[in-house]
MARSE-711390 format. One record per residue (C-alpha): z negated, y negated, x; residue number from 1; residue in one letter. Coordinates in steps of 0.02 Angstrom, whole numbers, plus 50000, padded with zeros to 5 digits. Layout:
@z: Z	y: Y	x: X	k: NUM	r: a
...
% end
This chain:
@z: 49494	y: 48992	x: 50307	k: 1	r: x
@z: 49455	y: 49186	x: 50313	k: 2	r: x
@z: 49610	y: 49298	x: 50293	k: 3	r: x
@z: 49657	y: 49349	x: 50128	k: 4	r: x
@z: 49602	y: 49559	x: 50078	k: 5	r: x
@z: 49710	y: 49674	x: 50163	k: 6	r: x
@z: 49801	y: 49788	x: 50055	k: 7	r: x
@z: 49868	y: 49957	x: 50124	k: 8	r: x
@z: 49973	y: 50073	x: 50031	k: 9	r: x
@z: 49991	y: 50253	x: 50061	k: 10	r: x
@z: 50190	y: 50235	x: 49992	k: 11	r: x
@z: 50210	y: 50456	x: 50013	k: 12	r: x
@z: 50043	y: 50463	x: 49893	k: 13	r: x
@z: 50104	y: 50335	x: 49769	k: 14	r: x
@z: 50285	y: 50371	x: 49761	k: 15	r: x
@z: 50227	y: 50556	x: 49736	k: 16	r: x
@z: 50127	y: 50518	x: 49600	k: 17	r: x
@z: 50267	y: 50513	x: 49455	k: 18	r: x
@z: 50391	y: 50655	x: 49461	k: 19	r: x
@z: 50554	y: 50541	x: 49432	k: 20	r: x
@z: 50650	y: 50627	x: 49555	k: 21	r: x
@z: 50584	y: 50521	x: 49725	k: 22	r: x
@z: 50614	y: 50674	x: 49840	k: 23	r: x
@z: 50811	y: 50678	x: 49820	k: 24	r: x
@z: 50778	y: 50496	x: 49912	k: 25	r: x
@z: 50639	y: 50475	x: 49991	k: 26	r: x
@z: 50701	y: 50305	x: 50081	k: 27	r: x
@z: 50763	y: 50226	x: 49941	k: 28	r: x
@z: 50612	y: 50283	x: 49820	k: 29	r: x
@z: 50504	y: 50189	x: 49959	k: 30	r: x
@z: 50613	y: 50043	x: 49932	k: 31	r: x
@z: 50583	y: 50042	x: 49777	k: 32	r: x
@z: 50405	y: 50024	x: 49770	k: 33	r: x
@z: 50411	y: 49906	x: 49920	k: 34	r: x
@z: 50505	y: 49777	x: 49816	k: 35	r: x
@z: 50403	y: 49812	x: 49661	k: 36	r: x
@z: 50261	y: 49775	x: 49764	k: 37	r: x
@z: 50316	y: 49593	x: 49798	k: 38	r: x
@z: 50218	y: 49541	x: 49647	k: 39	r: x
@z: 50059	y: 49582	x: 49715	k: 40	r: x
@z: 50066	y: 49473	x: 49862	k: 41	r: x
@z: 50008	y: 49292	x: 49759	k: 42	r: x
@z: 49959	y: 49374	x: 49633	k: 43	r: x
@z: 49820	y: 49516	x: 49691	k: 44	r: x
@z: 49774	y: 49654	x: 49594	k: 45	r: x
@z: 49653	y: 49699	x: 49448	k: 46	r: x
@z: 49492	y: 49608	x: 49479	k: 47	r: x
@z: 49544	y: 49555	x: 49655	k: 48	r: x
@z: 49641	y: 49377	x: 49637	k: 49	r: x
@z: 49791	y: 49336	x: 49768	k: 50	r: x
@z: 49849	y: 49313	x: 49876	k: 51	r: x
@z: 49845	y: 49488	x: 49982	k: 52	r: x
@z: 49923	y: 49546	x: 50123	k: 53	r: x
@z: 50020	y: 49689	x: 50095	k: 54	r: x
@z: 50036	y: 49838	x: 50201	k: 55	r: x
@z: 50147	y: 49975	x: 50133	k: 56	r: x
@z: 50141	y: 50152	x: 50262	k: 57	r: x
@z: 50300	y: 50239	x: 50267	k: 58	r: x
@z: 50315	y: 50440	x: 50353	k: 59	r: x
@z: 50453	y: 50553	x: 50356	k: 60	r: x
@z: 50616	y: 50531	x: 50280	k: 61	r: x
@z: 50558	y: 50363	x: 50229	k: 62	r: x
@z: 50540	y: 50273	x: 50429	k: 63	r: x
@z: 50637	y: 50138	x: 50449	k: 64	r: x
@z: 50630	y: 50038	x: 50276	k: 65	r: x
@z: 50617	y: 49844	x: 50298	k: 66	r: x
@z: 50483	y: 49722	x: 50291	k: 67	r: x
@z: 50526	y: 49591	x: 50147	k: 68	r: x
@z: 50445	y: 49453	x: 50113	k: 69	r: x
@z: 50268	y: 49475	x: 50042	k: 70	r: x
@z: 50256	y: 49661	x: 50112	k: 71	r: x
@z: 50258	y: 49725	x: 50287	k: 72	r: x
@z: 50317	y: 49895	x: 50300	k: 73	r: x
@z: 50249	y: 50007	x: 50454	k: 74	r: x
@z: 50347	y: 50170	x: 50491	k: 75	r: x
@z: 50202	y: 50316	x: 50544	k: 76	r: x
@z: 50266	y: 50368	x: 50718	k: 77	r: x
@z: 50165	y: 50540	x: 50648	k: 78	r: x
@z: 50043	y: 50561	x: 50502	k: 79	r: x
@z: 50050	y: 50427	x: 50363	k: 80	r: x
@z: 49861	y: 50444	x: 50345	k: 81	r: x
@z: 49823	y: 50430	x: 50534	k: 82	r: x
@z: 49915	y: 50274	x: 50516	k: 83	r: x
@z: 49828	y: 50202	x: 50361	k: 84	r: x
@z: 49661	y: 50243	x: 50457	k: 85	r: x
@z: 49721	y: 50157	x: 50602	k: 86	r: x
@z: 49751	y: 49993	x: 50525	k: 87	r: x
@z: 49575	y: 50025	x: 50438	k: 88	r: x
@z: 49501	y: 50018	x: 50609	k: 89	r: x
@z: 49615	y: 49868	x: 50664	k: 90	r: x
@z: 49545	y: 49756	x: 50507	k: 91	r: x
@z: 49367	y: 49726	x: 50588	k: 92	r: x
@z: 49248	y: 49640	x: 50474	k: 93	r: x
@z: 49407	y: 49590	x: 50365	k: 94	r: x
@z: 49413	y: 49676	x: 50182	k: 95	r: x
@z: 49511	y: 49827	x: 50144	k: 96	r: x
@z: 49596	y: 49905	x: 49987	k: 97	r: x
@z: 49675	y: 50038	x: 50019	k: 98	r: x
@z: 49781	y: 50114	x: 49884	k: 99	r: x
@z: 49810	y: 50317	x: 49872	k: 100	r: x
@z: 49747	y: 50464	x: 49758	k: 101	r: x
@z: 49721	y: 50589	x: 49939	k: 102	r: x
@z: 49557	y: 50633	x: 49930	k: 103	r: x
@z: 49537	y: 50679	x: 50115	k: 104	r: x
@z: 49616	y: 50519	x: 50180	k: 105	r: x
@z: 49518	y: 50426	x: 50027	k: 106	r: x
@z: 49333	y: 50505	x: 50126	k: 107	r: x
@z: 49409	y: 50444	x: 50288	k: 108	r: x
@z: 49444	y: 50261	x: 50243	k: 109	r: x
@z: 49309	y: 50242	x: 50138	k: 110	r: x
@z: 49186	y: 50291	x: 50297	k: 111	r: x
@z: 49255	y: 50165	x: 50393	k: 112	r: x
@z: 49202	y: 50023	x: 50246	k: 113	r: x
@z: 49376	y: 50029	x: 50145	k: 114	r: x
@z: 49370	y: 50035	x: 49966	k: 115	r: x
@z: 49525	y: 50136	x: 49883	k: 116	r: x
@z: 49614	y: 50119	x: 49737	k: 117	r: x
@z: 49712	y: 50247	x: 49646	k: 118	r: x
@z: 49923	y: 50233	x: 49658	k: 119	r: x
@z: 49906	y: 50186	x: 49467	k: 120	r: x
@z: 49861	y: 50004	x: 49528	k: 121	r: x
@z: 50019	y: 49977	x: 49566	k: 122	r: x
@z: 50114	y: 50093	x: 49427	k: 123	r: x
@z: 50056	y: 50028	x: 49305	k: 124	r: x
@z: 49952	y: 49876	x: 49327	k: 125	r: x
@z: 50075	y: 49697	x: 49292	k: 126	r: x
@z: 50017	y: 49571	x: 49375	k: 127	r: x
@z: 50008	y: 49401	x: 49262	k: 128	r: x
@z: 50159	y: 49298	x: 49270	k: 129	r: x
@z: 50218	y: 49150	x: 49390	k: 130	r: x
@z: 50167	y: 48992	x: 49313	k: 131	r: x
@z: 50252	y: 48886	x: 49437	k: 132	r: x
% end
């Protein structure tokens, strides 16, 4: 069995993306969309059916939040987008969604065979319900 899409999330580009007041805390703003993000794991995202792995890419203020269950959470030891290029590079032949509105790390993924999402895919998008 092939491993499920990989699906990385640039968590400074998305959390920035609504001004709701993320930058009084950054950390727990990154939480925040790291347990919101859960969902995604079984179910997938629009037009791409679960399960995913998710990768969400914390910089800055935000290092240091947890993995949970359903989304691993890597701390950038520098640049967020280095990272998220990175673990681009580290997927091989394996697919790649990676989910930010940056336009320069958007060219940079997408030359290395990612495709890229915008941070309203996981806004706004609700993923259908748990039938189990």
């Amino acid at each position: 069995m092939s491993a499920p899409p990989l699906v990385i999330i640039d968590a400074a580009n998305v959390v920035g993306s609504v001004p709701d007041g993320w930058w009084r805390d950054r950390r727990g703003a990154a939480e925040r969309l790291r347990d919101r993000l859960v969902r995604y794991a079984e179910a997938g995202l629009p037009g791409r059916p679960g399960p995913v792995e998710l990768v969400l890419v914390v910089e800055g203020a935000a290092r240091g939040v947890e993995s949970v269950s359903g989304v691993r959470v890597e701390s950038a030891p520098g640049s967020g987008d280095d990272r998220i290029v990175e673990l681009v590079e580290e997927a091989g032949d394996r697919p790649v969604i990676v989910v930010t509105a940056d336009r320069e790390l958007r060219r940079r993924v997408t030359e290395r065979g990612a495709q890229v999402l915008g941070p309203r895919t996981v806004r706004e998008w609700e993923p259908p319900a748990d039938r189990g």
